[in-house]
C-alpha positions as CSV (number, residue, x, y, z in Angstrom):
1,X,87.4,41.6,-42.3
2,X,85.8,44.7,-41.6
3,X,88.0,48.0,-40.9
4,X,85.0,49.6,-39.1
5,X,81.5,48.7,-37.2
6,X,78.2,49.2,-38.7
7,X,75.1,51.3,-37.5
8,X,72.4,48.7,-36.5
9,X,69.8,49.6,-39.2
10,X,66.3,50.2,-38.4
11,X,64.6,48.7,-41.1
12,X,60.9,49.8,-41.4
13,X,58.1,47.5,-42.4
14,X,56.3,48.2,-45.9
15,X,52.6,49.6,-45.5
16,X,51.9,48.8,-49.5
17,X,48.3,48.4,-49.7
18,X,48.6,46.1,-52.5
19,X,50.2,42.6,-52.8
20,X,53.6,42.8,-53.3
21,X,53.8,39.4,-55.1
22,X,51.6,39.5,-57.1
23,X,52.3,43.3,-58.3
24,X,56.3,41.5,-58.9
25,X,54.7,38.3,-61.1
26,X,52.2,40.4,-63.3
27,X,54.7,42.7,-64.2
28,X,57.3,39.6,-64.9
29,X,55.1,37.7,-66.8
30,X,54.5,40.8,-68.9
31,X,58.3,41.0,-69.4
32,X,58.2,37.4,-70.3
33,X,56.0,38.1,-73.2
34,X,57.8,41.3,-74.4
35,X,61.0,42.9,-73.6
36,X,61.0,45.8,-71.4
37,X,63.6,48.1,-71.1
38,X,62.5,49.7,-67.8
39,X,63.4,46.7,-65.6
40,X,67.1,46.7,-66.5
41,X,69.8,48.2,-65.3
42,X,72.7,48.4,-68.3
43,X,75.0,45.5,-67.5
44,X,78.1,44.4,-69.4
45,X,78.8,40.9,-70.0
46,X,81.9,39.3,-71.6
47,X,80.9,39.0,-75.3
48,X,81.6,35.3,-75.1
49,X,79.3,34.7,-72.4
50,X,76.2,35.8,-74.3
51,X,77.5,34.4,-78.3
52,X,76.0,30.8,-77.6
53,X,72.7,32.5,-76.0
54,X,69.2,32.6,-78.5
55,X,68.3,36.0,-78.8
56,X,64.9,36.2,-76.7
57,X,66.6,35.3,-73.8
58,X,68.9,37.8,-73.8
59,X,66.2,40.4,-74.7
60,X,63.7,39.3,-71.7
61,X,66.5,38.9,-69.4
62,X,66.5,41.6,-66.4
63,X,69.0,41.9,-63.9
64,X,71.6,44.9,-62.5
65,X,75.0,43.2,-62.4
66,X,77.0,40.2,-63.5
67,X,77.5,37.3,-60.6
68,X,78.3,34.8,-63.4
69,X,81.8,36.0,-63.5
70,X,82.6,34.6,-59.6
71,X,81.6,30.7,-60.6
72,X,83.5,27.9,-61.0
73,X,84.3,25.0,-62.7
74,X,82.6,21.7,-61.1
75,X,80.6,24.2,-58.8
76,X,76.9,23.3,-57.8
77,X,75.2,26.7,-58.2
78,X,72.3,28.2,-57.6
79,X,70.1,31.3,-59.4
80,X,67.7,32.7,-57.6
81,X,64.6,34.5,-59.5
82,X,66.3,33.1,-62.9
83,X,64.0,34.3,-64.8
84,X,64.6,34.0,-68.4
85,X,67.6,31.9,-67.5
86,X,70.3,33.7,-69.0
87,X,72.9,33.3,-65.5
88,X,71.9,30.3,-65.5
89,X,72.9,29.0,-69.0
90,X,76.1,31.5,-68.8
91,X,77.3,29.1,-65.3
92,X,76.5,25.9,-67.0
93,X,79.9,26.6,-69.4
94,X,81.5,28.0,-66.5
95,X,80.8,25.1,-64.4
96,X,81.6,22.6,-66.7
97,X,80.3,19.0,-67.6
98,X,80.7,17.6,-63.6
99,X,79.2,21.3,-62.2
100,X,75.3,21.7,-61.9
101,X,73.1,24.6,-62.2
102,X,69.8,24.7,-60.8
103,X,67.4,27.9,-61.3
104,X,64.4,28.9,-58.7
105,X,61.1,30.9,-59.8
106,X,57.9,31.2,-59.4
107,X,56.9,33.1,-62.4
108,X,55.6,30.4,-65.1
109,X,55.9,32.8,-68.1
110,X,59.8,32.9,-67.1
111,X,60.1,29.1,-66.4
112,X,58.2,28.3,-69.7
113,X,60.7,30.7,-71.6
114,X,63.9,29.3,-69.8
115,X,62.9,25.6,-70.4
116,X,62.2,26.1,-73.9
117,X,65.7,26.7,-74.7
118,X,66.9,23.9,-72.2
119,X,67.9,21.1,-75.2
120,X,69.2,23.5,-77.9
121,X,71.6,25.1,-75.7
122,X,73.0,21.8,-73.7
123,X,73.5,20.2,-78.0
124,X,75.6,23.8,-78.2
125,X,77.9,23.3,-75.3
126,X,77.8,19.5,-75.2
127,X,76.0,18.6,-71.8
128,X,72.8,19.2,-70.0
129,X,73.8,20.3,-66.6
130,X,70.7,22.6,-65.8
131,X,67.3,22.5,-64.5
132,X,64.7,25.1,-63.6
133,X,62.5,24.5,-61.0
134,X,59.6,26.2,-59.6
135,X,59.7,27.9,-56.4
136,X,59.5,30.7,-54.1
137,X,63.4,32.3,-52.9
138,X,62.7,33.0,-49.5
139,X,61.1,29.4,-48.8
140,X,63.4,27.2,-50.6
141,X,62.5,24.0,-49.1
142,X,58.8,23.9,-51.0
143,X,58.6,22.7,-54.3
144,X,55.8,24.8,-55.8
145,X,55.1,22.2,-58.8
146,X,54.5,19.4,-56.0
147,X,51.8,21.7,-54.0
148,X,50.4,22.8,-57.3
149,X,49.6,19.2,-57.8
150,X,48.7,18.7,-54.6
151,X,46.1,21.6,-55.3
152,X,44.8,20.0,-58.5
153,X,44.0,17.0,-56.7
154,X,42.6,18.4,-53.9
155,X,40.8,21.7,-53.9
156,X,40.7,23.7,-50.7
157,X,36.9,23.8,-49.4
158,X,36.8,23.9,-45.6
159,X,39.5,25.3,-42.7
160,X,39.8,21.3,-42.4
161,X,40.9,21.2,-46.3
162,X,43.1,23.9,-45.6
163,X,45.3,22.6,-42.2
164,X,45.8,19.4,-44.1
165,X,47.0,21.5,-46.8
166,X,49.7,23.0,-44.2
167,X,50.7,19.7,-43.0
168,X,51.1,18.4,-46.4
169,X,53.3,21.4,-47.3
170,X,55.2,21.4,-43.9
171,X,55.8,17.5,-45.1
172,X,57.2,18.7,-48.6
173,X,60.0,21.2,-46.6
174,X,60.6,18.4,-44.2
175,X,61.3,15.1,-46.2
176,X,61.1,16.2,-50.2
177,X,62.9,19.6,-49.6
178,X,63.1,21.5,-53.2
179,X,66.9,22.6,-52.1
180,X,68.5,20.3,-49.5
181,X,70.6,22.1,-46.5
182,X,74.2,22.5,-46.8
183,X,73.9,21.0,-50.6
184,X,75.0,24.1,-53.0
185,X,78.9,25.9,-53.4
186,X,77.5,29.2,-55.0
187,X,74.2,30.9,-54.4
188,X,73.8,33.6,-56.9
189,X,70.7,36.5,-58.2
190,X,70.9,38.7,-60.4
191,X,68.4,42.2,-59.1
192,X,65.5,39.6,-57.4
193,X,65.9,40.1,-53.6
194,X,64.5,43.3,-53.7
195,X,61.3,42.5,-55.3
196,X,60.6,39.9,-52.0
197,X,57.9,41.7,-49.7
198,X,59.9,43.2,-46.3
199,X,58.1,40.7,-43.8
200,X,60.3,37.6,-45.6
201,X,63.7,39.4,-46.3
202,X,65.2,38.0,-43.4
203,X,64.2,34.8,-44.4
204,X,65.3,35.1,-47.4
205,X,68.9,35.7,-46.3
206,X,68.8,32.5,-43.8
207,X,67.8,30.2,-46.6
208,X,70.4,31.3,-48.6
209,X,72.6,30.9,-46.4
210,X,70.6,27.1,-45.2
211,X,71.2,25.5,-48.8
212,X,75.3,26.5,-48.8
213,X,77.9,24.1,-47.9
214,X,80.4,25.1,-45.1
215,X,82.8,27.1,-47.3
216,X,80.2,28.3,-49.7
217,X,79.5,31.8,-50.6
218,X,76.7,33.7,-52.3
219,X,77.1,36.5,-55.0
220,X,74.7,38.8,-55.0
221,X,73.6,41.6,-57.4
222,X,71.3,43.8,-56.2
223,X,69.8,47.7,-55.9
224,X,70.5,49.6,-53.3
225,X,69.3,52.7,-52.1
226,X,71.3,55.8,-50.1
227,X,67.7,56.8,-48.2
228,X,64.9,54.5,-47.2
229,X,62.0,54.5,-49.7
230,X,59.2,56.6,-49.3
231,X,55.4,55.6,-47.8
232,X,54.7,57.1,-51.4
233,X,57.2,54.8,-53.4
234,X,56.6,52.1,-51.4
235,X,52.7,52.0,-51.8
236,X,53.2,52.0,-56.1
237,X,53.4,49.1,-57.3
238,X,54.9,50.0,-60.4
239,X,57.9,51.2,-58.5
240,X,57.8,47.9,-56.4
241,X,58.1,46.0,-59.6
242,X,60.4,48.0,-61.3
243,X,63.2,47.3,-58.7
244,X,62.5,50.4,-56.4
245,X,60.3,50.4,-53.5
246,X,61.5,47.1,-52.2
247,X,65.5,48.1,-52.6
248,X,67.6,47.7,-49.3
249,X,69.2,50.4,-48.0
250,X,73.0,50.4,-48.9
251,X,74.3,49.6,-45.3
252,X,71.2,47.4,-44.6
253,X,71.9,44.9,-47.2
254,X,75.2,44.4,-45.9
255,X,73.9,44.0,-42.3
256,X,71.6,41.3,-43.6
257,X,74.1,39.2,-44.5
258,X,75.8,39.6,-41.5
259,X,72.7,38.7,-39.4
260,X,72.0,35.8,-41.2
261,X,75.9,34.4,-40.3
262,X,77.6,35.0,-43.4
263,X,81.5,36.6,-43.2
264,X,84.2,37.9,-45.6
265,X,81.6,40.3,-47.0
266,X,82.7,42.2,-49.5
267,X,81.2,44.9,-52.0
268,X,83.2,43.5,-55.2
269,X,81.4,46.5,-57.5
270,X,79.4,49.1,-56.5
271,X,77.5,51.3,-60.0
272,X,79.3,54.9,-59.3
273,X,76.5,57.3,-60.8
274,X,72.9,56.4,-60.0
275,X,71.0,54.1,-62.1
276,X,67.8,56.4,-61.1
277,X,67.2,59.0,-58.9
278,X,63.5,59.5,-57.3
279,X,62.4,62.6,-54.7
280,X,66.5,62.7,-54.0
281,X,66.8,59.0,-53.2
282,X,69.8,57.3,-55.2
283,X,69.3,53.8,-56.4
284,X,72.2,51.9,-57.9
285,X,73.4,47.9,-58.3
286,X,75.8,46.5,-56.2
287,X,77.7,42.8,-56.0
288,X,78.5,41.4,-52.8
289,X,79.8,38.1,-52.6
290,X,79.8,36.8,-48.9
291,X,80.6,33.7,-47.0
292,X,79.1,30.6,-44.7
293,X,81.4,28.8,-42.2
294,X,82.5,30.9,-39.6
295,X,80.1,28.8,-36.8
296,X,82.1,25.6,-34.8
297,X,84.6,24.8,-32.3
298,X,87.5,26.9,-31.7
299,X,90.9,24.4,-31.4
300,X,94.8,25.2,-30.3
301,X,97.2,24.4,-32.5
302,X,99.9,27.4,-31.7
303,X,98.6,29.0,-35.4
304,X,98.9,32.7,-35.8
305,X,98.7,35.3,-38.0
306,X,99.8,38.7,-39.3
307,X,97.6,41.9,-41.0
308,X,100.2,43.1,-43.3
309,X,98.3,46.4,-43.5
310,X,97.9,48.9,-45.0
311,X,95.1,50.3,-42.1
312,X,96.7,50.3,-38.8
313,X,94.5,47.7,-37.0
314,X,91.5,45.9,-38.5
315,X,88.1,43.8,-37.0
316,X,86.8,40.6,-38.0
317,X,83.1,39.5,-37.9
318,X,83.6,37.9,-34.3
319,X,85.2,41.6,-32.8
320,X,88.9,40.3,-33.2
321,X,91.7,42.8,-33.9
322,X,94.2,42.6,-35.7
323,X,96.6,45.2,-35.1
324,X,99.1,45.8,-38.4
325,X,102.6,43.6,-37.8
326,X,100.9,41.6,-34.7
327,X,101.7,38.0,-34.1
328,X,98.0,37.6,-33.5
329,X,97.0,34.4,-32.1
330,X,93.9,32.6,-33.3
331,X,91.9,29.2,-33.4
332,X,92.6,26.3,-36.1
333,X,89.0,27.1,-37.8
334,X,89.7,31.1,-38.0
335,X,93.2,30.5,-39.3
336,X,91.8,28.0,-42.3
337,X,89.5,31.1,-43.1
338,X,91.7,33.8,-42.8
339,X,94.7,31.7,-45.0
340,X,93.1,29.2,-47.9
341,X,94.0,30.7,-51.0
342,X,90.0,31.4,-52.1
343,X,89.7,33.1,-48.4
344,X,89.2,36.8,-48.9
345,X,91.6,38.1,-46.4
346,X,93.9,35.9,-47.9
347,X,96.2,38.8,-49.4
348,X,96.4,41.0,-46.5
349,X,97.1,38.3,-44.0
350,X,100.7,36.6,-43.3
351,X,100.2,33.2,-42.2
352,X,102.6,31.3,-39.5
353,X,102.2,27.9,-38.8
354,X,103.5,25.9,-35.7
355,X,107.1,24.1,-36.3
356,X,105.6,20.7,-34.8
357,X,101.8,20.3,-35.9
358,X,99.4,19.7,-33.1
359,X,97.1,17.1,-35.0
360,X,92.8,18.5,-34.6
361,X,92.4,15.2,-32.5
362,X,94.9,16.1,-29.7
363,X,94.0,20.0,-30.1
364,X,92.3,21.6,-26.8
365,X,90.3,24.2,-27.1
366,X,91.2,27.3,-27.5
367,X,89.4,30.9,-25.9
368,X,88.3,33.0,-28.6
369,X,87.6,35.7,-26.5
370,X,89.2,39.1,-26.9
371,X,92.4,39.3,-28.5
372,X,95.8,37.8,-27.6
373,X,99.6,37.3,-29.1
374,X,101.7,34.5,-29.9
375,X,104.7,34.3,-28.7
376,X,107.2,33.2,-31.4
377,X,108.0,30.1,-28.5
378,X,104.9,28.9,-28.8
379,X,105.4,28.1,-32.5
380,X,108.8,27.2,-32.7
381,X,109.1,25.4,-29.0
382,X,110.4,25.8,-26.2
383,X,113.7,23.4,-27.2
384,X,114.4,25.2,-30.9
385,X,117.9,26.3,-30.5
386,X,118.4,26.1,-34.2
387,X,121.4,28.5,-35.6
388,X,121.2,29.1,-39.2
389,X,123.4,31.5,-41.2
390,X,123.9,32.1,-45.1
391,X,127.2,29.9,-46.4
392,X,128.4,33.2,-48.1
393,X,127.2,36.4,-49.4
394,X,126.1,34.9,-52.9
395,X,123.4,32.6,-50.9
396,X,121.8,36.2,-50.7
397,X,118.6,36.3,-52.7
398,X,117.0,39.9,-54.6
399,X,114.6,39.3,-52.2
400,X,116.8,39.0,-48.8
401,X,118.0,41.3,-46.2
402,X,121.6,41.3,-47.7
């Protein structure tokens, strides 16, 4: 729920004149092999988090925030750019014995390094509930180990060579997909968005959102920027790779989610001082956790609900307002997101359900457009006549009007 609209950002295209993935994988392989300071951001875990971790995984471990901490248990959860594997070894307590962790990268140094560790930590914690596989984050349907096979077995010699290459790949994303749609409850990364090049950002968001179930929600930690990068910054690779060049800008990374059809987003912490400053530019981490499930069929069932406040009147992701103390009426699907307890408007909203429950199979749609009241009628019925009164004064509660 949004308290005010956000400037369309204009989003300009990178002009590096080197390539961005590779600049990202040379300096991530080297940070594989030895630790390197420069691509952190200080982040505190919960001591007990990192006590069952070996050593070299903590050390070559880069990332900005902590998403861990917003997984639970028997969750399917993703890490995107996993790198060393910490998060992902870090979820696989969280999630338990019937959750599952799965962690994406192309980087082999970093797969090699998070595999190796794979059967010493699952004897630690009793169960093997992870797996790293190999593949790109904005294109999470191709399974990078499969079309390096593919490669091996078939070199690419002639533009013929290379369209039945395509095919095949196209094949791989449509029938052997490396992360099925609508198959994962948490999509997390720790500081890895930023290093994808600009021309597959928006991608990237819609295949996150793509591989979430209806309900599911990414966490995302990330650097931001207050100013958009410099040409300059943006053409040094070193900066690209050190988390710099390719950061969003702070209200841009929230529109992106947006776009993409997430709701309920939500900066959950936000690094007050900068972690660096460059030609005036701030860059500092952020978490946003957001979520998929708004799209679907609006249904009547004489639901409402109330903004308790504190802001006089606030707007959801679809324009709706809610105007503080309002008997605001709204669709069956709106008032399950609004009202489950793991909905983030949950605390700020009253919920008021009809007396006599209008089952989803005899619902008729209902108009989502603009904004409208319910009449109390509407909820009670037309025929309550109901008089209740207290039986005497000691019926009153602490909490009553008495």
């Amino acid at each position: 729920m949004s308290h005010s609209s956000q400037t369309s950002p204009s989003n300009s295209p990178s002009t590096a004149s080197y390539n961005v993935e590779t600049a990202v994988l040379e300096r991530y392989e080297a940070g594989a092999k030895q630790p390197q300071a420069s691509l952190c951001c200080p982040t505190a875990y919960e001591p007990n988090d990192l006590e069952f971790l070996p050593q070299e995984i903590i050390e070559k471990d880069y990332g900005c925030g902590d998403p861990t901490r917003y997984v639970s248990e028997g969750e399917t959860a993703i890490d995107l750019g996993s790198g060393a594997g910490k998060n992902c070894y870090i979820i696989a307590r969280k999630v338990g014995a019937q959750g599952k962790v799965i962690g994406v990268d192309f980087n082999d140094e970093m797969l090699n390094l998070a595999r190796k560790y794979r059967s010493e930590i699952a004897a630690k914690i009793g169960y093997d509930n992870v797996n790293f596989v190999k593949g790109k984050i904005q294109d999470l349907k191709l399974n990078l180990e499969r079309v390096e096979s593919r490669l091996a077995d078939r070199a690419i010699a002639s533009l013929q060579d290379w369209s039945e290459f395509e095919v095949e790949c196209d094949r791989l994303r449509r029938e052997e997909p490396l992360i099925p749609s609508d198959s994962v409850d948490v999509v997390i990364s720790n500081c890895v968005l930023n290093l994808v090049r600009p021309a597959d950002k928006v991608q990237l968001f819609q295949e996150i959102y793509r591989v979430l179930k209806r309900g599911g929600r990414a966490v995302i930690s990330d650097i931001v920027c207050d100013e958009e990068p410099t040409l300059e910054m943006q053409n040094d690779p070193e900066l690209w790779s050190g988390c710099i060049s390719g950061a969003f800008r702070e209200d841009i990374f929230l529109k992106m989610f947006e776009d993409a059809g997430f709701y309920g987003i939500e900066i959950l912490s936000r690094q007050a001082e900068p972690w660096q400053t460059i030609e005036g530019i701030e860059f500092r981490s952020v978490t946003v956790r957001a979520y998929k499930g708004k799209e679907g069929a609006c249904w009547e069932r004489n639901q409402a609900v109330i903004y308790k406040g504190p802001w006089r009147q606030v707007c959801d992701d679809d324009g709706h307002i809610y105007r503080r103390g309002d008997r605001v009426a709204v669709c069956d699907k709106t008032f399950q997101i609004l009202t489950q307890p793991n909905s983030p408007y949950a605390k700020d909203i009253v919920p008021i359900s009809p007396y006599q429950e209008i089952a989803l199979e005899d619902a008729e749609t209902f108009n989502c457009k603009g904004t409208t009241l319910r009449d109390p009628r509407a909820t009670k019925g037309i025929d309550y006549h109901l008089t209740v009164q207290p039986e005497s004064p000691s019926a009153c509660s602490s909490e009553s009007c008495c």
